[in-house]
C-alpha positions as CSV (number, residue, x, y, z in Angstrom):
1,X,104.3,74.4,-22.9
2,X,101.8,75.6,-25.5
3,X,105.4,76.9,-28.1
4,X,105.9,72.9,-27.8
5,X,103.0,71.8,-29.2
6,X,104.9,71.7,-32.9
7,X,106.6,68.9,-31.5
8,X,103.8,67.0,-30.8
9,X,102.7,64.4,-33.3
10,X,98.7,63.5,-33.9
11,X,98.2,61.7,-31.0
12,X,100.0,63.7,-28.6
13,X,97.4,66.7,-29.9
14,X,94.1,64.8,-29.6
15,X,95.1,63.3,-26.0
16,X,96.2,66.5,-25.0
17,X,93.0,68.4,-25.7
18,X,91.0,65.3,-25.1
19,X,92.8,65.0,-21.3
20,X,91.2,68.4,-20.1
21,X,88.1,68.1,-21.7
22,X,87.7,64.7,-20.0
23,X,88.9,66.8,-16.5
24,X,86.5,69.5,-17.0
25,X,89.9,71.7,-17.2
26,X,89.2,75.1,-19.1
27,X,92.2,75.7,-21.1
28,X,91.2,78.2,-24.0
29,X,94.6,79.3,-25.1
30,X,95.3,75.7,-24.9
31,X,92.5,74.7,-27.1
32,X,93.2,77.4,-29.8
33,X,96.9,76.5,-29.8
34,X,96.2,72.9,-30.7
35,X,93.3,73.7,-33.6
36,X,96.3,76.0,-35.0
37,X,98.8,73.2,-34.9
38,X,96.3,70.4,-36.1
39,X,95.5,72.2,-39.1
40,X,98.2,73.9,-40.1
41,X,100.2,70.7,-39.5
42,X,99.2,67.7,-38.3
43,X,95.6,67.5,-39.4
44,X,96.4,65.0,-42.5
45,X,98.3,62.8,-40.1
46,X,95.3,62.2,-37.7
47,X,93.3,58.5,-37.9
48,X,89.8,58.1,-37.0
49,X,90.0,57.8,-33.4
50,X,92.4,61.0,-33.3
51,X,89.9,62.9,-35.0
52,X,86.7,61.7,-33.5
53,X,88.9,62.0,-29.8
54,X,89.5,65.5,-30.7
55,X,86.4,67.4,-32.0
56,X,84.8,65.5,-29.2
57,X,87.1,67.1,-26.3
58,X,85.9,70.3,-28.4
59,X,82.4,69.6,-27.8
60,X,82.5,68.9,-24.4
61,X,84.7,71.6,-23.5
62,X,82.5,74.0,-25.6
63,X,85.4,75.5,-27.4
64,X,84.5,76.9,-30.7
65,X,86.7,76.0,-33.4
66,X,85.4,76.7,-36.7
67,X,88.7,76.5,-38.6
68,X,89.6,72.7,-37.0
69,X,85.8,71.6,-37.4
70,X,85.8,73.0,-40.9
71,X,88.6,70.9,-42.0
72,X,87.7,67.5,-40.2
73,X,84.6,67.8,-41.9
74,X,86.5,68.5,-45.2
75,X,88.8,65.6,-44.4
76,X,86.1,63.3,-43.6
77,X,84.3,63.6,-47.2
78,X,87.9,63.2,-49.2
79,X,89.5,60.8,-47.1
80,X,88.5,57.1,-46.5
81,X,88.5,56.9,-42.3
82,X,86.6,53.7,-42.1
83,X,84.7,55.3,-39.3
84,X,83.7,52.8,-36.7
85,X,80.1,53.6,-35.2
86,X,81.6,55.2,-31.6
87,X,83.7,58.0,-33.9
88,X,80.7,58.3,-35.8
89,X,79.1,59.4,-32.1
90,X,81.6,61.1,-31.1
91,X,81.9,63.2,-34.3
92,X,78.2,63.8,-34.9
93,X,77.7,64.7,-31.1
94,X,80.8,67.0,-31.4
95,X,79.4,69.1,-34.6
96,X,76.3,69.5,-33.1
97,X,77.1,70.5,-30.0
98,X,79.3,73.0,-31.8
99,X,76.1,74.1,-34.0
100,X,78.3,73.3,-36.8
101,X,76.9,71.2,-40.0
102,X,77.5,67.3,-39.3
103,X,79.4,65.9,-42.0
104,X,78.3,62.6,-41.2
105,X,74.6,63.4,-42.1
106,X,75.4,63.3,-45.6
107,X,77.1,60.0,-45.8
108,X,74.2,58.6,-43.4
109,X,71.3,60.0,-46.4
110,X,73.7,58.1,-48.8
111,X,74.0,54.8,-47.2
112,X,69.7,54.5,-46.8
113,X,69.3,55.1,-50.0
């Protein structure tokens, strides 16, 4: 099943990965197959909810990913999301859980100011 993930489309990636996270499921080759195909592919084509629904699963599955969670947080400083304040959660939860640098936290310091 994993060779078919070029066929999936943005959606069908973040439920995907999102669906065993949510089951507790371990599915590592699973997991590193979709990062590969989301951001050699895909990642560009991803909304908010798809994003946030993704690096979440990541999180709770403790999957290390630091190629995918590099480039959302890339994407999420060039691209205008209009985050709503659950995939701001889910997001900063995820990068954190991940030890990885919240790209949020920036914007966040900007807006107080």
């Amino acid at each position: 099943a994993i060779h078919k993930l070029r066929y999936f489309n943005a959606q069908n990636l973040s439920n995907t990965v999102w669906a065993y996270a949510k089951a507790g499921r371990k599915a590592d080759s699973l997991f590193d197959a979709v990062a590969e195909e989301a951001i050699l592919n895909k990642l560009r084509d991803f909304n908010a909810q798809e994003l946030a629904n993704t690096v979440w699963a990541y999180g709770k599955a403790g999957h290390r990913s630091d190629g995918l969670f590099d480039a959302v947080a890339l994407l999420i400083r060039i691209k205008d999301y209009n985050l709503l304040p659950q995939h701001k959660t889910m997001i900063s939860k995820a990068f954190i859980a991940m030890s990885h640098e919240d790209p949020l936290s920036h914007t966040k310091a900007r807006s107080r100011k």
